[in-house]
C-alpha positions as CSV (number, residue, x, y, z in Angstrom):
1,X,0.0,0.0,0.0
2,X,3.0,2.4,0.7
3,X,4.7,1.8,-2.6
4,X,1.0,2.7,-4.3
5,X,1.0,5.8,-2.4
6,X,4.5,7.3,-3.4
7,X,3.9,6.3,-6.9
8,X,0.7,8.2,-6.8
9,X,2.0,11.1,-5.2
10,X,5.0,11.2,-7.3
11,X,3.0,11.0,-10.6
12,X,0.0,13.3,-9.3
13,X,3.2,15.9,-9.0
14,X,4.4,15.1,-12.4
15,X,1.2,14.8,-14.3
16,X,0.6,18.7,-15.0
17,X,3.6,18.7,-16.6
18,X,3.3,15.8,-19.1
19,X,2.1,16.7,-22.7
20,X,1.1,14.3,-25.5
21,X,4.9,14.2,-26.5
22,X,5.9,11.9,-23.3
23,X,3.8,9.2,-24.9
24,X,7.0,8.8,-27.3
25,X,10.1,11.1,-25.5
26,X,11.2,7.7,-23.7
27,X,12.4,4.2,-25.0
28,X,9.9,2.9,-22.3
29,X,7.2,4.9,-23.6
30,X,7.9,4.4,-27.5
31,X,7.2,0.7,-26.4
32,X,4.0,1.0,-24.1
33,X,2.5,3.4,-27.2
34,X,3.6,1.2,-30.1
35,X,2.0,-1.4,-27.9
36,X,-1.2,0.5,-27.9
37,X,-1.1,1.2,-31.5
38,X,-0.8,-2.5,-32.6
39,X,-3.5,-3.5,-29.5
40,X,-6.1,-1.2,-31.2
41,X,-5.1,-1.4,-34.9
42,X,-5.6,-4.9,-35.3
43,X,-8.4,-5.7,-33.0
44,X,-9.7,-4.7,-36.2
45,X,-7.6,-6.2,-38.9
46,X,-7.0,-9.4,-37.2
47,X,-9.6,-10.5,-39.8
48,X,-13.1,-10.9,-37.4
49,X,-13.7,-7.1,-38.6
50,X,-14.5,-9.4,-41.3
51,X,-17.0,-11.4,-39.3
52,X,-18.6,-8.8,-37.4
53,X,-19.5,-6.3,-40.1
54,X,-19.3,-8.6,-43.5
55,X,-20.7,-12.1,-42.5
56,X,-23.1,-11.9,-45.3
57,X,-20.7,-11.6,-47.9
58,X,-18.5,-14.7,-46.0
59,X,-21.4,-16.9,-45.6
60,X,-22.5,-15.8,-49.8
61,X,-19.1,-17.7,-50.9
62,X,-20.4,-20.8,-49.1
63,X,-23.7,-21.0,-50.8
64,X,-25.8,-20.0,-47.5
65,X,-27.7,-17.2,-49.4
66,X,-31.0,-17.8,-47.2
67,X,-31.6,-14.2,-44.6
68,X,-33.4,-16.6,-42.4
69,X,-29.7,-19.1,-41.9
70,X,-27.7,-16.0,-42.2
71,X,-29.5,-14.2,-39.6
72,X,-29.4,-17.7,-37.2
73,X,-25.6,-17.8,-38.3
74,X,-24.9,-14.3,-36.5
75,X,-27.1,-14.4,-33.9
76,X,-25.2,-17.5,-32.7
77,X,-22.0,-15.8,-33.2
78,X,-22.6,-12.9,-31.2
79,X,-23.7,-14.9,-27.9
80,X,-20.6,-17.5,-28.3
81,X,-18.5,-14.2,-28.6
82,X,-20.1,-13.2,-25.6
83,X,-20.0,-16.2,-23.7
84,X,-15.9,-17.4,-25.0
85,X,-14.9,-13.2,-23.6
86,X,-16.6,-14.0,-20.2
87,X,-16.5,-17.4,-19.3
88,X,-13.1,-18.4,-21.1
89,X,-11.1,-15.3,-21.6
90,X,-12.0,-13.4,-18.2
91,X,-11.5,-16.0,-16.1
92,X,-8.3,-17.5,-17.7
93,X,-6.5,-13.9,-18.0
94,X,-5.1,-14.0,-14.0
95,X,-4.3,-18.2,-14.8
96,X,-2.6,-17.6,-18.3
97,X,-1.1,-14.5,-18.1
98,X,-1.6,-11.9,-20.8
99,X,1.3,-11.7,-23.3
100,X,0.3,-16.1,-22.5
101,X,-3.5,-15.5,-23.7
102,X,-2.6,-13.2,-26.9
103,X,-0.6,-15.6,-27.7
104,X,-3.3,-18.8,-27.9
105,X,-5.8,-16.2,-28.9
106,X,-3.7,-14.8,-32.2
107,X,-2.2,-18.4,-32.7
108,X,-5.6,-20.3,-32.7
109,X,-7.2,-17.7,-35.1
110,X,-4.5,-17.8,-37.5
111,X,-5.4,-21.8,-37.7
112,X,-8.7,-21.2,-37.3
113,X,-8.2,-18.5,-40.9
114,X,-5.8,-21.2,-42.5
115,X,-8.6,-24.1,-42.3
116,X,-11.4,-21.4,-43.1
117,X,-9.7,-20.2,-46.3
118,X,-8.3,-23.7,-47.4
119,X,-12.0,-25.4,-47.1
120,X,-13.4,-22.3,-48.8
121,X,-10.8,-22.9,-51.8
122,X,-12.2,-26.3,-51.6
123,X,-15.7,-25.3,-51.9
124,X,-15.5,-23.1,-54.5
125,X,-14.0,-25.9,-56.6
126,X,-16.4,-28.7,-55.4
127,X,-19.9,-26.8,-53.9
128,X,-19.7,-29.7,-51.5
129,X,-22.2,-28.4,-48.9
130,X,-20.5,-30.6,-45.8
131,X,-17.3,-28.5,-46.9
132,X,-19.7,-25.7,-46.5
133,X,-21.0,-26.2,-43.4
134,X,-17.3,-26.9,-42.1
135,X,-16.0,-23.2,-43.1
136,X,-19.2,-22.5,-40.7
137,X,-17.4,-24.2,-38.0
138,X,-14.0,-22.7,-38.7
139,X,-15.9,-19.3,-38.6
140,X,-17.0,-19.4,-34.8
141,X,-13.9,-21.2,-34.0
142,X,-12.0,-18.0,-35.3
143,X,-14.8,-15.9,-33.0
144,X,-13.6,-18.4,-29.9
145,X,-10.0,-17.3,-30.2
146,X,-10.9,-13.4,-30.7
147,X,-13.1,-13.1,-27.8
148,X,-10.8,-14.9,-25.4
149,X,-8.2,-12.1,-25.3
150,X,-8.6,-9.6,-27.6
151,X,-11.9,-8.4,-26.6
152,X,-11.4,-8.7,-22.8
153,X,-7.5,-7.4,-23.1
154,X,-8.2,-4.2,-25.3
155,X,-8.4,-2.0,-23.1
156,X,-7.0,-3.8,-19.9
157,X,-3.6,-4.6,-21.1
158,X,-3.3,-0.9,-22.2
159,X,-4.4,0.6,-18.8
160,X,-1.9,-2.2,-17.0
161,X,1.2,-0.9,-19.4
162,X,1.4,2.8,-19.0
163,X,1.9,4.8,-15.8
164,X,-0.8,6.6,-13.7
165,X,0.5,10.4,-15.4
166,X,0.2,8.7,-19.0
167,X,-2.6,6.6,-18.6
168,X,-5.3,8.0,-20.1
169,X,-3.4,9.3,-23.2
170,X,-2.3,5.7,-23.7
171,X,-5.8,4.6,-23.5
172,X,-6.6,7.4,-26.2
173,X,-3.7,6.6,-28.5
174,X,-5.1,2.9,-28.5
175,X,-8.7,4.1,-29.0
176,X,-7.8,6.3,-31.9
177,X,-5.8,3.1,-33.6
178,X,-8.7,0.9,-33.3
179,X,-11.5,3.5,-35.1
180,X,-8.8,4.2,-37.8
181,X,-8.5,0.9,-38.4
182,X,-12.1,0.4,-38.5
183,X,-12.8,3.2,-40.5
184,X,-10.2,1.8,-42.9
185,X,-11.6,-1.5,-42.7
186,X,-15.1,-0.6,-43.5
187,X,-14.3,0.9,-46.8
188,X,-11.4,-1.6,-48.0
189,X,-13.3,-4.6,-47.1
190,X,-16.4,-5.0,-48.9
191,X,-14.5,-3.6,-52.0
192,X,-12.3,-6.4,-52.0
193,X,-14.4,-9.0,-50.9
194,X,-16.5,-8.4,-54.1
195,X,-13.2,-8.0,-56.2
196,X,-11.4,-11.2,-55.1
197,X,-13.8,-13.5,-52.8
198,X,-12.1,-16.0,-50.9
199,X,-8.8,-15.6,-51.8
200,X,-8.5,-12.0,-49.6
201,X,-8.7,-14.4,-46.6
202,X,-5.5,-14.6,-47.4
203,X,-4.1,-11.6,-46.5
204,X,-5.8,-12.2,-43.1
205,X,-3.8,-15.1,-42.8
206,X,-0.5,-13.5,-43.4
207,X,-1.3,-10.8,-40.5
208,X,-2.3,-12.9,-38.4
209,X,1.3,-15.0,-38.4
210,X,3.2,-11.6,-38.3
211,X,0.8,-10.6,-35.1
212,X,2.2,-13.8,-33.8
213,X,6.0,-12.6,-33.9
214,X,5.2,-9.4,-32.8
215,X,3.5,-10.4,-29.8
216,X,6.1,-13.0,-28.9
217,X,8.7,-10.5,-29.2
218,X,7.4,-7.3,-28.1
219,X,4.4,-8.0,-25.6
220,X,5.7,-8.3,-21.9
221,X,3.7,-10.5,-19.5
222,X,2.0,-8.3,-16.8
223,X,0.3,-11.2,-15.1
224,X,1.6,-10.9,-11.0
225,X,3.0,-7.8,-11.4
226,X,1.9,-4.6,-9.8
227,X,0.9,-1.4,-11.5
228,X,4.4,0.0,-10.2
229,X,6.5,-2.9,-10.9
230,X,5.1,-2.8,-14.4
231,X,6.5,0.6,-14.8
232,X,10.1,-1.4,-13.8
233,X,9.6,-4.3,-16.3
234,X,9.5,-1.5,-19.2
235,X,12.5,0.4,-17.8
236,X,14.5,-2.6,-17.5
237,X,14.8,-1.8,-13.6
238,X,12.9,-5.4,-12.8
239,X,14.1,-7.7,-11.3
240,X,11.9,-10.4,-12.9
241,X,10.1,-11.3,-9.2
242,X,6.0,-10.6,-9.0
243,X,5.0,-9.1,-6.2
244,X,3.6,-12.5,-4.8
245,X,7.5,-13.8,-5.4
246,X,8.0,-11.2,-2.8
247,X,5.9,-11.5,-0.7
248,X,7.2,-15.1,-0.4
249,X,10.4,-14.4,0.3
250,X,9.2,-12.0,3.4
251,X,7.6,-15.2,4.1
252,X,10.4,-17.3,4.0
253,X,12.9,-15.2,5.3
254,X,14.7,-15.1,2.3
255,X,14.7,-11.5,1.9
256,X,17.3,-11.5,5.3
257,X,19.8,-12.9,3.4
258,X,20.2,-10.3,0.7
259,X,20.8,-7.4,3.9
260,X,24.0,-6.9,5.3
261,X,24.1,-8.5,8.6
262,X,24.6,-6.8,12.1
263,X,28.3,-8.1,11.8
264,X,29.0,-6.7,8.7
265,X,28.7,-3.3,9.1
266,X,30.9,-0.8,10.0
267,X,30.9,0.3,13.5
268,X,31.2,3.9,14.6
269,X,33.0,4.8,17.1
270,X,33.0,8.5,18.5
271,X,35.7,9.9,21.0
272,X,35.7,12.4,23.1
């Protein structure tokens, strides 16, 4: 509780004097904000933009033309979104760890778009409805992995990265990332569905294994850490211990043998 209050006192001081320009004057800070940048620009070009806004013209490539499937199709969608965000991804955040559940989020949906567009080649070929129906599967299985980190993480992560004076900025810069890219997406995508079909699942595909890297390399894990030993872990201060791993040294006494002992010090002697 001390350490909480002298970082908030410290960065309450500070925060009058911050502008917009701290969010990129540090190395630390260049990393939390290109962080937020790539958190809220692909939340949207992950490829479930795709989903969310242009499941008709996905499910159209399939054969199921029918408002009354398509309808049942998102409907469906939208409570397994709900449901995978709350009962998967909320509750395995604190278990997993973060940079841990972007990981099996980004990884399972690039699988998830692999299968999707293979199947789809194949039914374009074929018109095999069970091939059909399994691109339907691949579909909410893409949904599973989205809603199990990014949705719950979007904003969380972000707030966890920066410090108290920068906070909200950071949450801004991300903010601003994510409605660019959905601005951007809303006007590329249906203009390239109709041009190439299928095949611009592609380019979904190839994002989604460069988000991959990037997270690996670039995403810290926050999971354990405090909000002020997260502020250590981007200045390279951290020493790699959560503040549960210290607390269980206290516990175990192990935290006495890193002080000098009574022995070892000095002693001062004063004379007359």
């Amino acid at each position: 509780m001390r350490e909480i209050e002298l970082a908030l006192t410290h960065e309450a001081d500070v925060m009058s004097e911050t502008s917009w320009l701290e969010l990129v004057r540090t190395p630390a800070n260049r990393k939390r904000t290109l962080i937020a940048v790539i958190v809220g620009w692909f939340a949207q070009w992950n490829g479930v933009n795709l989903i969310s806004y242009y499941l008709t013209l996905v499910l159209n490539t399939i054969g199921i033309t029918k408002a009354k499937d398509q309808t049942l199709i998102n409907g469906l969608l939208q409570i397994s979104n709900w449901l995978a965000a709350i009962f998967v991804g909320a509750l395995m955040v604190d278990r997993l760890g973060r940079r841990t559940l972007f990981l099996v989020s980004t990884g399972g949906m690039l699988v998830s778009y692999v299968i999707w567009t293979a199947l789809t080649s194949h039914f374009v070929t074929t018109h095999d409805q069970s091939t059909g129906k399994a691109v339907v599967a691949f579909v909410f299985f893409t949904f599973f992995f989205y809603a199990i980190a990014w949705a719950p993480l979007l904003q969380a992560y972000i707030v966890e990265i920066y410090p108290y004076t920068l906070r909200a900025r950071g949450v801004s810069t991300m903010y601003i990332a994510t409605f660019t890219g959905l601005v951007l997406g809303n006007q590329v995508n249906p203009i390239a569905m109709k041009s190439i079909g299928w095949k611009y699942y592609i380019v979904f595909c190839c994002i989604l294994a460069a988000l991959v890297v990037i997270i690996w390399f670039l995403f810290p894990e926050t999971k354990g850490y405090s909000l002020e030993e997260i502020r250590d872990v981007f200045e390279g201060k951290s020493d790699g211990k959560t503040l549960q791993d210290k607390l269980a040294d206290v516990e175990n006494g192990d935290i006495d043998e890193k002080r000098p002992k009574t022995s070892d010090r000095p002693v001062h002697t004063e004379t007359a």
